[in-house]
N, C-alpha and C positions, 0 to 999 in steps of 0.2 A: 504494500500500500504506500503511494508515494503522496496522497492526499493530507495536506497539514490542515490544522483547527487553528484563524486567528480570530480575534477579537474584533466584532462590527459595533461602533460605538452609536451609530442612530438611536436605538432606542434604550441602552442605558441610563438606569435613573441617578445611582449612586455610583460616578466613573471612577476613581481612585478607587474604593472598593473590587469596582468589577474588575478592573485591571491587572489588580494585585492577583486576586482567583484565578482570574486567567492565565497569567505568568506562571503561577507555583503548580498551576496544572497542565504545564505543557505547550501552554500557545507557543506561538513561533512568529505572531506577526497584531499589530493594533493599529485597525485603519477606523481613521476620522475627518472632516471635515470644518470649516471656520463655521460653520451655520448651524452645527451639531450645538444641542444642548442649548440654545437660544447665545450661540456666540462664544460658550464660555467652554467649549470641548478640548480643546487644543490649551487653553490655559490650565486649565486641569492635570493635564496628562503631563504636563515639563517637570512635579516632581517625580512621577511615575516613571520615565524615561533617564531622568539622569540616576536614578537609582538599579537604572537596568542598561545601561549603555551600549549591549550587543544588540538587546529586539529590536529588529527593524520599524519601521512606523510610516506610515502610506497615511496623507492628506489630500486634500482638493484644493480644485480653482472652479469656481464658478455663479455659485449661489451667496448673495450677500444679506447676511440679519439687517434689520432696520436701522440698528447703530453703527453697524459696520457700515451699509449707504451711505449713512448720513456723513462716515469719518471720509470716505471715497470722494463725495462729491465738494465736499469743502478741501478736498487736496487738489482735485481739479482731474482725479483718475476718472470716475464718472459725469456724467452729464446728468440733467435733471430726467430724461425718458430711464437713462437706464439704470437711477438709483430707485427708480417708480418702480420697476420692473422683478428688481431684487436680483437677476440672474444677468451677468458679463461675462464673455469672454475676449474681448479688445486687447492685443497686446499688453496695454498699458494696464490695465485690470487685472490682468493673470502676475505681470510683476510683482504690483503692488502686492498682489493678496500672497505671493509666494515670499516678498519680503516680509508680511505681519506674521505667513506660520511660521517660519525661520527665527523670529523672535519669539514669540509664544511658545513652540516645541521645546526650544534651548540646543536644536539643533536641524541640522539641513533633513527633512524626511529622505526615507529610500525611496520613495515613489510620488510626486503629484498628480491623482488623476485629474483630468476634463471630466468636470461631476456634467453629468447629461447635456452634453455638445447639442441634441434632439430640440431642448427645449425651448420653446418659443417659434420655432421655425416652422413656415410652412411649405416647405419644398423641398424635396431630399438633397437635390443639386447644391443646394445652400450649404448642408454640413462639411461635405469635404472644405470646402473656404473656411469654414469657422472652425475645423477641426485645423488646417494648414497653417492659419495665422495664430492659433494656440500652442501646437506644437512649435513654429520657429519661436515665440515668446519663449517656452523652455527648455527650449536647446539654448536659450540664453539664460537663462537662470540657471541651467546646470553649471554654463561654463564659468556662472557667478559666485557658486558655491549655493546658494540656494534650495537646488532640491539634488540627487542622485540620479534620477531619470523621472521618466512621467510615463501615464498610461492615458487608459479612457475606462469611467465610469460612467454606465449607458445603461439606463432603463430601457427603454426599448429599439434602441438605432438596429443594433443585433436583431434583436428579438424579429424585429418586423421586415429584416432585411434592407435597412436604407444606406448601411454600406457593407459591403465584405472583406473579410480579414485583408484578400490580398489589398485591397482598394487603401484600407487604415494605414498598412505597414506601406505601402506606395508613396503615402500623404506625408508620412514621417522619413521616410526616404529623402523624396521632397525637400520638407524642413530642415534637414539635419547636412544636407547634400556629402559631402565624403561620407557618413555612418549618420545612424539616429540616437536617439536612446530613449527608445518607448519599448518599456521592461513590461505590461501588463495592459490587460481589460478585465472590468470587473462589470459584474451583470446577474441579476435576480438568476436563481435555478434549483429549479426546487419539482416538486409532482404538482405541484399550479401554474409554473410555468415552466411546462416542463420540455418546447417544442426542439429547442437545442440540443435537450438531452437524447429526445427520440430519434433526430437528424443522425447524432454519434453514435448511436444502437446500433443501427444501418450504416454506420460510414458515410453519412452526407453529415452537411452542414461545417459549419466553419472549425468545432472543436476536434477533428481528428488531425486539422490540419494546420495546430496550434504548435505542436512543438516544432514541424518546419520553419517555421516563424519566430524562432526563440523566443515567445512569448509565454505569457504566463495569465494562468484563468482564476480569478478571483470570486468565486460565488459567492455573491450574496442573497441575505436572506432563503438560506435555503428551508427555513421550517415555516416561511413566509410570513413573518413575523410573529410568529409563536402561535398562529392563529389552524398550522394546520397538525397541529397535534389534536385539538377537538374536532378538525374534520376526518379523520382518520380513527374509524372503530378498529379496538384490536382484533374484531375476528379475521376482518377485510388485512391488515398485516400478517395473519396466521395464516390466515388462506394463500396468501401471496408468496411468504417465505414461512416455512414454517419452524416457529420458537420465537418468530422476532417481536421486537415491539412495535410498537406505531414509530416511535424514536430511531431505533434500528432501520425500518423500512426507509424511512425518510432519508434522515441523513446516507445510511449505506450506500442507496441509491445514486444519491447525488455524485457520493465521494470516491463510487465505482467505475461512473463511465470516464472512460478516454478522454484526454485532455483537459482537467477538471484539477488545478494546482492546489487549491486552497478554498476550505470552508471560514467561511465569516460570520460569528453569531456573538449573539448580546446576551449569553448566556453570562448567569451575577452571583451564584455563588459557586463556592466550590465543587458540591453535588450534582450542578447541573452539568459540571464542566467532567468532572469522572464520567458522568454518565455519557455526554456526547464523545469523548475519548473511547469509551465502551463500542460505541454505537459505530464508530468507522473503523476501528483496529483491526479488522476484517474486512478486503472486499467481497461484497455478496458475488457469487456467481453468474457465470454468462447465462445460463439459463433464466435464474431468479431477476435479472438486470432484464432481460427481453420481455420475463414476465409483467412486471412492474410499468415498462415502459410500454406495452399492447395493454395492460389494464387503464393505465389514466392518460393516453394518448388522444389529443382532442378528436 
């Protein structure tokens, strides 16, 4: 099993807490964002981090709280539409806000995603542009010290198809012209949404042909926010694999198919976090994995 368990900070209530649990049970990575926890995510996390100085740590660029606007537009990085807006990705934008986590963390993250390049846009052809002038912004902030490299964190550009992997790593090609350095894509995967996974069942879709692309796949919310452990009765888990739990099914799943680096959950104490440790220390089966994915395949 080459599938790690890091820490998704969204919906974290008590983050120093969860953190700590997370660490002493094995995490290996804690991704957050400047909008996380109404602004105060990233400030949280700088005693946490410099008390753990090897975990890696994955931020964003994109969405801005209402005070964060407000600091953006009186520095002159936003205009007045797009502190209205709450979501930038303008060069100047992406700086900025890779300069404030660089300060708040207490050090340069291993990753800046483009938290949902998608939104606000209504035409696909638009992304690649907004995705192009994001990425050359952090091939400048890498070479600034800034962040380590950067990815893309996408609710649904993947999901719905409005670019494909080659098209992403082209765009960062693009940016980066001799080399890039877009280490990752992070993206909902879970049996809710589960269309990518089934794609990789079969050998289609973008995740078999992830590691050609030395990239790296970040799933998020795979228990879709805690919400599909009550939609999952345990017979429907027994039937499907049998001994497993809802837990087991779930996670396993995720953490089985091909191309799939890393789980992200906001799991807060330490029992939750045994438990999920439990629940992938095994990959389920190629049979049980086909089963799973012909059962809740839309």
């Amino acid at each position: 099993m080459t599938t790690a368990l890091g820490l998704g900070t969204y919906r974290v209530r008590d983050l120093p807490e969860a953190a700590k649990a997370a660490l002493s049970s094995g995490a290996d990575w804690i991704d957050t964002a400047p909008n996380y926890l109404r602004g105060q995510a990233e400030r949280q996390l700088k005693p946490v981090l410099a008390a753990h100085p090897l975990i890696p740590v994955s931020t964003k660029v994109g969405f801005f709280t209402p005070d964060q606007a407000r600091r953006a537009l009186a520095a002159g990085v936003l205009t007045a539409q797009e502190a209205q807006a709450g979501h930038c990705l303008s060069p100047r934008a992406v700086l900025w806000q890779a300069q404030q986590s660089r300060t708040l963390l207490g050090r340069a993250p291993d990753i800046t995603f483009v938290h949902n390049p998608e939104h606000g846009l209504h035409h696909a052809r638009d992304l690649e542009v907004r995705l192009y002038d994001a990425f050359v912004a952090l091939e400048k902030c890498v070479d600034r010290g800034l962040t380590k490299g950067y990815g893309v964190a996408t609710w649904t550009a993947l999901h719905e198809n409005l670019i494909s992997m080659d098209r992403l790593t082209g765009v960062a090609r693009q940016a980066g012209r001799d080399g890039h350095r877009l280490k990752a894509v992070q993206l909902p995967l879970s049996i809710v949404q589960i269309g990518p996974l089934v794609d990789a069942v079969h050998g289609h879709g973008f995740l078999p042909s992830v590691p050609s692309h030395g990239i790296d796949v970040f799933a998020s919310a795979p228990l879709h926010g805690g919400d599909l452990l009550g939609m999952l009765p345990d017979p429907v888990a027994e039937e499907l694999v049998p001994g497993a739990s809802p837990l087991r099914l779930a996670l396993g799943f995720v953490a089985s198919v091909p191309g799939v680096r890393r789980l992200l959950l906001s799991a807060s104490s330490r029992a939750h976090w045994a438990d999920a440790t439990k629940a992938v220390e095994e990959p389920l089966s190629d049979k049980h994995v086909k089963g799973i994915a012909s059962a809740f395949a839309p």
